[in-house]
N, C-alpha and C positions, 0 to 999 in steps of 0.2 A: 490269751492267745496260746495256742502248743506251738508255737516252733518261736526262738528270737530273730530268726529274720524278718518274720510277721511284723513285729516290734520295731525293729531299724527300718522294714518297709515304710510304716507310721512316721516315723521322725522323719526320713527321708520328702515322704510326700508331703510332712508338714514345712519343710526348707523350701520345697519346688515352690511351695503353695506360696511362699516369703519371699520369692522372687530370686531365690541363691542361685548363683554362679559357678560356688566353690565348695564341694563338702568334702569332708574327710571323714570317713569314720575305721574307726582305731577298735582293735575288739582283742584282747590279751587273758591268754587262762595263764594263771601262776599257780602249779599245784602245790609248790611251797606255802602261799598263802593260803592257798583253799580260797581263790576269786579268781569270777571272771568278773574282767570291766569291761565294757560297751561303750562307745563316746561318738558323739555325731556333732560335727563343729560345721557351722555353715555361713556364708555370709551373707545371708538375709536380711530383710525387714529388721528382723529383732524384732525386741517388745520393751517398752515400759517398764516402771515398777509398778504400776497399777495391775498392770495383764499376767506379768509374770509370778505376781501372790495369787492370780487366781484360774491359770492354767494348769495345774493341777485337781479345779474342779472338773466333775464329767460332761456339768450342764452348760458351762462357759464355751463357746468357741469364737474365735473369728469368722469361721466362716458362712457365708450367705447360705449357700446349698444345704445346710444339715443346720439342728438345734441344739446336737450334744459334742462334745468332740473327747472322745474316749481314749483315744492313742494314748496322749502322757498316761490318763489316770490307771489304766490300765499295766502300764509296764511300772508305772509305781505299786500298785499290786500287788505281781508279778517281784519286784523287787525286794518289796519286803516279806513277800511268803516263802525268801529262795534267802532270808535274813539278809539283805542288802538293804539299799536305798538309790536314790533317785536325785540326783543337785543337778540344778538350772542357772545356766549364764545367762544373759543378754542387756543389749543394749540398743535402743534405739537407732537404726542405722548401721551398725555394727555388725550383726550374724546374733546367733544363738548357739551355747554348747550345750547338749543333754546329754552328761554320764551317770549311768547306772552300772550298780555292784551288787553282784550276789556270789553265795557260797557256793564255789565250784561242784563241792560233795551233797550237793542240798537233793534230797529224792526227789523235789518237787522242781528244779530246776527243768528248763525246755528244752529240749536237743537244739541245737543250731539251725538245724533245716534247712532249707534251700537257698543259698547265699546268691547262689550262679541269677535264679528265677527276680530276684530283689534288684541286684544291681543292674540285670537288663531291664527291670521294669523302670527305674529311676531313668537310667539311656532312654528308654524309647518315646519319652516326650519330644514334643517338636520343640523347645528350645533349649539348645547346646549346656549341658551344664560340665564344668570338669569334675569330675568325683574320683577321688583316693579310695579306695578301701586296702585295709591294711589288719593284717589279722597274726595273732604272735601267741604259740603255744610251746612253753620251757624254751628250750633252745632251738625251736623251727619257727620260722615266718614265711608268710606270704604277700606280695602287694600286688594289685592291681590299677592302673592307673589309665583313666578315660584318655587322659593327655598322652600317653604316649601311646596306645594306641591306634588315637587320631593322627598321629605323625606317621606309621607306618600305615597307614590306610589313605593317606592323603584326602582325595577331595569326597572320600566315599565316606556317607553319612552315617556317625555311631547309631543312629537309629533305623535301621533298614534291618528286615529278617534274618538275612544271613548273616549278617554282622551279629547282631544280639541271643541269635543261637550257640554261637563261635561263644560268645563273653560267659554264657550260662553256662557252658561244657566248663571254661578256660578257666572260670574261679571254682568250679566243682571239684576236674580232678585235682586243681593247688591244693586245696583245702582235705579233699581226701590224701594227698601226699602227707599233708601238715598231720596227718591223724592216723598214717603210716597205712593208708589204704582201708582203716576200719569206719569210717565215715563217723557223721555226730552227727 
């Protein structure tokens, strides 16, 4: 995939798809270490220990609609061609965590991409999910939060056009501030 939002879009729509409520994701560049990390924590379905040895295949998926499911293996890929890697939580009933680490300085690394277009697309299913994103580069951070929000929007549905236009601009310029206005 060229852009890591592409990628957290995939994990994302693999949480919706698990029935989650609740995600977080946590995305932190440390130029001290030379890493970014990416982490998408949800409280899904989960998986097994049978699913979760073999969810890293391409050809393995849960789902009916499709025969391959590419998302993980692919940002595993990705992770390891950017010298990172890829660890997987879960637990039956419990949620699922997927963080991936790669080398901040790596040439092959993805630009960021469109974060704002990601997280309106997760909002604009028909059932309510609360989604954190939360993003930390050296000493700037940004968060955005569905929950609160929904509280200053009151009975007006996160998923409605104007609303999810609003979300795509609102975590764009944060993220352009976090990057001092040069974008990633």
């Amino acid at each position: 995939m060229e852009e890591l939002a592409l990628h957290i879009l995939e994990l994302l729509e693999n949480a919706l798809v698990a029935g989650a409520h609740h995600i977080l994701i946590t995305m932190v560049e440390d130029e001290e270490r030379d890493q970014v990390t990416i982490e998408v924590q949800d409280d899904g379905r989960g998986m097994g220990p049978e699913a979760l040895q073999k969810v890293l295949d391409p050809f393995y998926t849960t789902r009916a609609t499709r025969k391959v499911g590419l998302g993980l293996p692919l940002l595993q890929a990705t992770a390891a061609q950017c010298e990172g890697n890829v660890t997987l939580e879960s637990r039956t009933g419990q949620g699922t965590r997927v963080s991936a680490t790669m080398k901040l300085s790596h040439p092959d690394l993805p630009p960021l991409g469109d974060m704002g277009a990601t997280i309106a697309t997760a909002l604009s299913r028909e059932e309510p999910v609360e989604l954190v994103y939360y993003h930390r580069r050296e000493h700037k951070e940004f968060k955005f939060s569905s929950t609160w929000l929904q509280f200053h929007l009151g009975e007006v549905p996160l998923n409605c056009g104007p609303v999810l236009d609003w979300v795509q601009r609102y975590i764009n310029k944060g993220l352009a501030e976090l990057y001092g206005g040069e974008g990633k």
